[in-house]
VOGU-3710 file (C-alpha; in Angstrom, 3 decimals, decimal comma):
1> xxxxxxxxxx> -7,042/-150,975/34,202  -9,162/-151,035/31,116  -10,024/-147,876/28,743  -13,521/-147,268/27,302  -13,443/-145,716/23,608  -15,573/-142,598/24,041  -18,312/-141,718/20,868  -17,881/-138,343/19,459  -21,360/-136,379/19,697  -21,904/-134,296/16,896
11> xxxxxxxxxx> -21,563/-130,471/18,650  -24,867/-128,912/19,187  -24,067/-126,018/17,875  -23,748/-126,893/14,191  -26,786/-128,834/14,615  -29,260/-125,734/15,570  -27,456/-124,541/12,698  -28,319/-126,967/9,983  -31,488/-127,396/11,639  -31,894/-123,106/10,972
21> xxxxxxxxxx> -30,472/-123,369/7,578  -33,146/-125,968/6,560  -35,866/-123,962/7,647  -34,672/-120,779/5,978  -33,979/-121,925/2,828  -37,554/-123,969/3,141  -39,063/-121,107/4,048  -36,999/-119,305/1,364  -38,561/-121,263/-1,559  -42,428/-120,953/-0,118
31> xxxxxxxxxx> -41,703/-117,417/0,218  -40,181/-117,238/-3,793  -42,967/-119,409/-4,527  -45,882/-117,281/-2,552  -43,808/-114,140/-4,197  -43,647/-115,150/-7,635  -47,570/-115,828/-7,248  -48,408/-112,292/-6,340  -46,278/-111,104/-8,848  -47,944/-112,778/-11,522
41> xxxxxxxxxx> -51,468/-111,970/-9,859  -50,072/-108,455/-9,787  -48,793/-108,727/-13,386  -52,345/-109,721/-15,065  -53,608/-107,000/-13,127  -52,180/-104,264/-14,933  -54,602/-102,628/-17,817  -52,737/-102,943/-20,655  -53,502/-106,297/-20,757  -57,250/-105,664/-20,729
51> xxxxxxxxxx> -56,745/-103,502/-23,309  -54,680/-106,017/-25,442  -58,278/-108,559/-24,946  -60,521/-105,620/-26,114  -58,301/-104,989/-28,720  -58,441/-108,492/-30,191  -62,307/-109,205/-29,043  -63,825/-105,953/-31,389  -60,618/-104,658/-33,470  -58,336/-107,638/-34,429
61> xxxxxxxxxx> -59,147/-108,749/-38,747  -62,269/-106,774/-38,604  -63,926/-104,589/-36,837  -67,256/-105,820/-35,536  -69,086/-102,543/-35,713  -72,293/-104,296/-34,785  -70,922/-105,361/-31,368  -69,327/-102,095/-30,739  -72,582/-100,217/-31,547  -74,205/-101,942/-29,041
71> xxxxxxxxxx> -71,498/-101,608/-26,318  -70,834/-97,678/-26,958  -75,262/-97,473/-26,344  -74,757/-95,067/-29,264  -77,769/-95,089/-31,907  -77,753/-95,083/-35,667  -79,846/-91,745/-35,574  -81,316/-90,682/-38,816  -79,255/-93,143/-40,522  -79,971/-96,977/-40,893
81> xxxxxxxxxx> -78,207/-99,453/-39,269  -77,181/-101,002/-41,784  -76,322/-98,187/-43,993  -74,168/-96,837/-41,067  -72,437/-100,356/-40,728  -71,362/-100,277/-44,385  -69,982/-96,812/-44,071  -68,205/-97,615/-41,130  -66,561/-101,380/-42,539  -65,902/-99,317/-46,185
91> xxxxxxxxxx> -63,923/-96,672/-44,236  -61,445/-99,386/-42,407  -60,912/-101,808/-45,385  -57,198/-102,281/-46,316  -56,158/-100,527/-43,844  -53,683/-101,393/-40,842  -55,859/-101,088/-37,615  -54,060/-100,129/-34,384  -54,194/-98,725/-30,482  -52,106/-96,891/-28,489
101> xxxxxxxxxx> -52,834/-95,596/-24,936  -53,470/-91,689/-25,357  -54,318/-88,867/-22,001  -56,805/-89,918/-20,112  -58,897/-87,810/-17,741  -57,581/-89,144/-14,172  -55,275/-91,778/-12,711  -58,938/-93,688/-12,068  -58,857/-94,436/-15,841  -56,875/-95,400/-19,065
111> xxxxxxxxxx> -58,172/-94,479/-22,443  -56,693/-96,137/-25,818  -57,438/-94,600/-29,532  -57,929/-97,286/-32,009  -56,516/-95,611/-35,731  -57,253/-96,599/-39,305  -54,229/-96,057/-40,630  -54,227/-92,342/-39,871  -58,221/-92,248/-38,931  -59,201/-92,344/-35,324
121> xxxxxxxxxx> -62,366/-94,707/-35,931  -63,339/-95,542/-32,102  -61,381/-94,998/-28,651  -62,588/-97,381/-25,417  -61,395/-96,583/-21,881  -60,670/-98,732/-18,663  -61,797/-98,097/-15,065  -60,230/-98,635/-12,013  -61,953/-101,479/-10,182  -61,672/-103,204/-7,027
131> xxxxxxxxxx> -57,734/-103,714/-5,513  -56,484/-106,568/-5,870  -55,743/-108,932/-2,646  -52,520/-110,770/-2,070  -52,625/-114,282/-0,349  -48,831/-114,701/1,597  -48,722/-117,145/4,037  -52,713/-117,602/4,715  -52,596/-113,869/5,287  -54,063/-111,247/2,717
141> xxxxxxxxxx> -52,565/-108,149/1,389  -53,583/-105,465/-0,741  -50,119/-104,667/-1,251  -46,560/-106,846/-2,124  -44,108/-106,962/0,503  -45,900/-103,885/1,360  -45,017/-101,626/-1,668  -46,795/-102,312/-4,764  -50,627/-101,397/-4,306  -52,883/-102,656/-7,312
151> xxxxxxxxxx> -56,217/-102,743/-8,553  -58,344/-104,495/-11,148  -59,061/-102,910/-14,775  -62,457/-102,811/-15,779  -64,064/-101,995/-19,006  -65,886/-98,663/-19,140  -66,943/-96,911/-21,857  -66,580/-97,889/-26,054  -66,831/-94,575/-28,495  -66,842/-95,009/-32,509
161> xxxxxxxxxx> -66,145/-91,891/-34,840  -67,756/-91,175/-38,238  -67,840/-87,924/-40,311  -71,158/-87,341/-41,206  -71,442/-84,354/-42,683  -74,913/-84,525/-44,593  -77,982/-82,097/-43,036  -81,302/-81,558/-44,267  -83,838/-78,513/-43,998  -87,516/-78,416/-44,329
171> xxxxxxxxxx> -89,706/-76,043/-43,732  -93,387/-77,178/-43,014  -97,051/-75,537/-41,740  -96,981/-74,882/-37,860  -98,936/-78,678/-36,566  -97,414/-80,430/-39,569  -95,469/-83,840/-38,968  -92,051/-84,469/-40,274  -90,107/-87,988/-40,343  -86,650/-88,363/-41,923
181> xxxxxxxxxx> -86,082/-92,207/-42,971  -88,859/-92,904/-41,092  -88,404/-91,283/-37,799  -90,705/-88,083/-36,947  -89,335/-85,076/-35,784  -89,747/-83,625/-32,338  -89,552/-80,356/-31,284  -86,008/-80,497/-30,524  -84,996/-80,603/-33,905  -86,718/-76,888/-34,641
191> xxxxxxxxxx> -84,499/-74,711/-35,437  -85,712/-71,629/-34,355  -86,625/-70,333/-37,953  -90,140/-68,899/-38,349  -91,723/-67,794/-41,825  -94,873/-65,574/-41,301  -97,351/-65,587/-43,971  -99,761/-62,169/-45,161  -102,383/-64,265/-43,123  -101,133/-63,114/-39,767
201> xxxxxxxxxx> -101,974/-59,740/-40,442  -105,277/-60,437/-40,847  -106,518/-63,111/-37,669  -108,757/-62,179/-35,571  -108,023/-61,849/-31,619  -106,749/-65,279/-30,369  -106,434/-66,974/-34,021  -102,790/-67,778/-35,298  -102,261/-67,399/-39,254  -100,439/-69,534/-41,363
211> xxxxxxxxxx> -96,925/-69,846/-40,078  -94,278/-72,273/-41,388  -91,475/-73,744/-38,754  -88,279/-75,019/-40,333  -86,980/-78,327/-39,250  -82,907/-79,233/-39,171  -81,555/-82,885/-39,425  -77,774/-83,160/-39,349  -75,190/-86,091/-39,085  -76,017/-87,718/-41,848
221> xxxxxxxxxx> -74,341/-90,336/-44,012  -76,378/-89,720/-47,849  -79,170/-87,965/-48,716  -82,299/-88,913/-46,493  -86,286/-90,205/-47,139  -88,244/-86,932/-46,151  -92,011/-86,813/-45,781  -94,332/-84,498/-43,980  -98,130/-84,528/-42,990  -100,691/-82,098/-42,256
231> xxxxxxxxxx> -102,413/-82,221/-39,191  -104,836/-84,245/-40,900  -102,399/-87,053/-41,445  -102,578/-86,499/-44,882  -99,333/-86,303/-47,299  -97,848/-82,820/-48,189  -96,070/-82,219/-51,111  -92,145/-80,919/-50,736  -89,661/-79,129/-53,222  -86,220/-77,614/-52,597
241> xxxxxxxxxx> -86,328/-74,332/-52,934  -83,255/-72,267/-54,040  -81,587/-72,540/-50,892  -81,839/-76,486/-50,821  -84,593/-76,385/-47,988  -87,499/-78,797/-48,465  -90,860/-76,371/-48,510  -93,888/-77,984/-47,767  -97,101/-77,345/-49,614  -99,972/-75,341/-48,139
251> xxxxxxxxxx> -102,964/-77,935/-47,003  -105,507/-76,379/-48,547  -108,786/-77,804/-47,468  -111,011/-79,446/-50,525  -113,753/-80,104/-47,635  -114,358/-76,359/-47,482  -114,044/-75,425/-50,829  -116,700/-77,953/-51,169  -119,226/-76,668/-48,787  -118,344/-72,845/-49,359
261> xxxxxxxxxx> -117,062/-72,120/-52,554  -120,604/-71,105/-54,406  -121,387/-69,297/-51,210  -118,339/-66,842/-50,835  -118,240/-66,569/-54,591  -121,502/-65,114/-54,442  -120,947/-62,834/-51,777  -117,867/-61,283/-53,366  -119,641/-60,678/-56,695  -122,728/-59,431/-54,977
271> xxxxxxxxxx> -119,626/-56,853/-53,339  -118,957/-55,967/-56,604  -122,503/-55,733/-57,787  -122,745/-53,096/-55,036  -119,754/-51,028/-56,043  -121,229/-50,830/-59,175  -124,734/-49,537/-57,842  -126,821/-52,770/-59,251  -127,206/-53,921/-55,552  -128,040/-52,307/-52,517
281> xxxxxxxxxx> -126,131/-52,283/-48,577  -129,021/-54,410/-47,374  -128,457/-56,620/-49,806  -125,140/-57,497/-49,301  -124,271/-56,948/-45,536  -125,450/-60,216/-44,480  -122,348/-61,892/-46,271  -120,163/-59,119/-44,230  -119,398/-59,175/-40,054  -120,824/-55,874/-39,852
291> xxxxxxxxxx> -118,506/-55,424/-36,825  -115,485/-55,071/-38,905  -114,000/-52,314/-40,439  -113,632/-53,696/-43,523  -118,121/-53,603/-43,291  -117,495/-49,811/-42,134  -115,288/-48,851/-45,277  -118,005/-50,448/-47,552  -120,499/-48,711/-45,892  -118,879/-45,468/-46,155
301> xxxxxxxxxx> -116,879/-46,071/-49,859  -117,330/-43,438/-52,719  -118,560/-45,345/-55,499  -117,305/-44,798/-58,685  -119,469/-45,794/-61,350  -119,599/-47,077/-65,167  -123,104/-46,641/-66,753  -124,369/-49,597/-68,214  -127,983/-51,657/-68,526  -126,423/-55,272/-67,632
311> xxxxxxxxxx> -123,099/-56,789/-66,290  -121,864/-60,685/-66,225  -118,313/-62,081/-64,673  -116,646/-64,363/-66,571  -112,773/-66,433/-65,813  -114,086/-66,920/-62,266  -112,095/-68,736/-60,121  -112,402/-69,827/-56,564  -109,937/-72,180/-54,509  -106,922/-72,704/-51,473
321> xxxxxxxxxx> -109,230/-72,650/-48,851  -107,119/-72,708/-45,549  -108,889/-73,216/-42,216  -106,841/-71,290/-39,566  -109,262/-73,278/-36,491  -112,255/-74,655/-36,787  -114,203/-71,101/-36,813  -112,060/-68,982/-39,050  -110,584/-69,682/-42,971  -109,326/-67,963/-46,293
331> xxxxxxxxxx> -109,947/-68,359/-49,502  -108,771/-66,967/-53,076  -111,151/-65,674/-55,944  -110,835/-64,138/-59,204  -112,722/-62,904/-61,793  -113,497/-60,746/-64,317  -116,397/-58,520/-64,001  -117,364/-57,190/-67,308  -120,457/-54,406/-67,985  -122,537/-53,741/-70,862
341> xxxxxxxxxx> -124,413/-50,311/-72,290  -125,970/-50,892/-75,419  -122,804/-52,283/-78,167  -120,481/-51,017/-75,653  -118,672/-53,112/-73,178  -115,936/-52,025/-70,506  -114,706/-54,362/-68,361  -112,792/-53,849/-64,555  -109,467/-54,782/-63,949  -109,570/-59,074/-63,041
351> xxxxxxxxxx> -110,486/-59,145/-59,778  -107,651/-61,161/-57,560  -108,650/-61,081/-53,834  -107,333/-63,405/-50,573  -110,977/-63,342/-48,889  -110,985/-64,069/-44,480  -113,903/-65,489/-43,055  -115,195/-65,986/-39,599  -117,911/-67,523/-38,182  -120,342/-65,007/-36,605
361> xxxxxxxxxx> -123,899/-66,688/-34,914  -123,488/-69,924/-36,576  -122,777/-68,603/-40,108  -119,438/-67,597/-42,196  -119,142/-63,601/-42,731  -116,647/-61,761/-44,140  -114,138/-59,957/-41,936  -111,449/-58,595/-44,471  -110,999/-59,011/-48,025  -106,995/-58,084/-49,350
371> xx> -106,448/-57,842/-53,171  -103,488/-59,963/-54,207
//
């Protein structure tokens, strides 16, 4: 009888073992692998490393103010460009610049203040973007192994600080232009100051007198450029008065003094002709609006009268002719109106009077006459 040597097997058992050991631990290093993926996806997601590449891009050596102006939309204003970029790269020289994350408004943003030394100089902020997605297995996830829930950092909003403290007043003719270093004023910058003249006492209905509107500029760096126009276009004069405000000149009109200066000189001696009994009503009252009651005092005046034989008016002086519209304007005359009897001589007080015209059936009369 013969015996067959039998070959061990190797038992099952410890096989589908192995065999599940093998595929855990190969599943074990995709799944480290897959993990360690996400967590450095997860990682680069977070925003203080946006804020560490914003840092560096505009901050880091020097500040490049020129990029950042751009970025925060904010505008030079009143002040140059370039001025403002030399004030701004003078205030940060030698000194350390830094960041640090400071409160921000919501959990939907980070904000970081970038320091001078001790000198906030600009602050930029981050915005939550999209979340971020998770690739495990072929699968995505917005979320690690379930728990950690991310999102990208965006860039949102740049801000840059400067102390500009300078401001500058000026006080112009109602319609008159104003531009500080070259940029004109709109309303906006009124200030709500109004300076009446004597003139508005004296318009007729529906005419404005002379008013002058004051004009405020602040935020700037150094003194600014000022210049104002009439509404001519043409230059006007300015001086500081003794409240530093810029005061405009009066546009007085050289066209009208041109055409009208012999004419309303005439009419307010021929006034004074008639106070002194050489002339009569009739013929003066065509110079007058005989509607007004400055016509109805002359025509009702007590004259008062030196006696003399002849009369002549000498330091006359006519000028600042102001058109209030195109039918009504003032004037200023002087003179001295002197009378003779025989060797004797006696002369009036100098005569100083604002005269107000108006035109009346195509011709300039006088509505009011004020002595100065």
């Amino acid at each position: 009888m013969s015996v067959r040597n039998k070959k061990k097997r190797f038992p099952v058992f410890w096989s589908v073992v192995i065999l599940l050991l093998i595929v855990f631990f190969v599943g074990l290093i995709l799944s480290m692998k897959q993990l360690k993926n996400s967590l450095a996806a997860y990682e680069d997601a977070q925003p203080e490393h946006l804020a560490e590449e914003i840092f560096a891009r505009y901050f880091k050596g020097s500040v490049r103010y020129g990029e950042l102006l751009d970025k925060t939309g904010c505008e030079a204003g009143f002040n140059s460009l370039e001025e403002l970029t030399a004030y701004l790269t003078e205030r940060t020289e030698g000194k350390e610049i830094t960041y640090t994350e400071v409160y921000a408004k919501d959990d939907d943003h980070h904000r970081y203040a970038v320091m001078a030394g001790d000198d906030k100089i600009a602050a930029f902020t981050l915005r939550r973007g999209e979340r971020v997605t998770f690739e495990f297995f072929g699968h995505e996830y917005h979320k690690i192994i379930w728990l950690f829930e991310t999102y990208r950092w965006e860039e949102d909003s740049y801000e840059l600080f400067w102390d500009a403290s300078e401001k500058v007043s000026v006080l112009v003719p109602d319609g008159a232009a104003v531009s500080v270093n070259g940029i004109i004023l709109s309303s906006d910058h009124l200030d709500g100051y109004e300076l009446e003249t004597d003139s508005c006492s004296h318009m007729p209905e529906g005419v404005q007198g002379l008013v002058f509107r004051r004009y405020t500029v602040e935020g700037l760096l150094s003194e600014p450029v000022v210049t104002a126009t009439d509404g001519n276009g043409d230059p006007l004069s300015l001086a500081a008065n003794e409240n530093g405000v810029l005061v405009a000149e009066i546009p007085y009109s050289e066209t009208l003094k041109a055409q009208y200066a012999d004419y309303v000189l005439k009419a307010v001696e021929s006034y004074a002709c008639f106070m002194q009994e050489d002339l009569n009503l009739r013929d003066i009252r065509g110079y007058f609006d005989q509607n007004s009651a400055l016509y109805e005092n002359i025509r009702k005046t007590e004259r008062f009268v030196w006696e003399h034989n002849s009369y002549e008016f000498i330091n006359e002086s006519i000028d600042r002719f102001y058109a209030y519209d195109e039918n009504t304007f003032s004037c200023e005359v002087t003179f001295t109106h002197v009378l003779h009897k025989g060797k004797s001589t006696w002369s009036d007080t100098p005569l100083d009077m604002c005269v107000y015209l108006k035109m009346v059936d195509g011709k300039y009369v006088i509505y009011d006459m004020v002595n100065q």
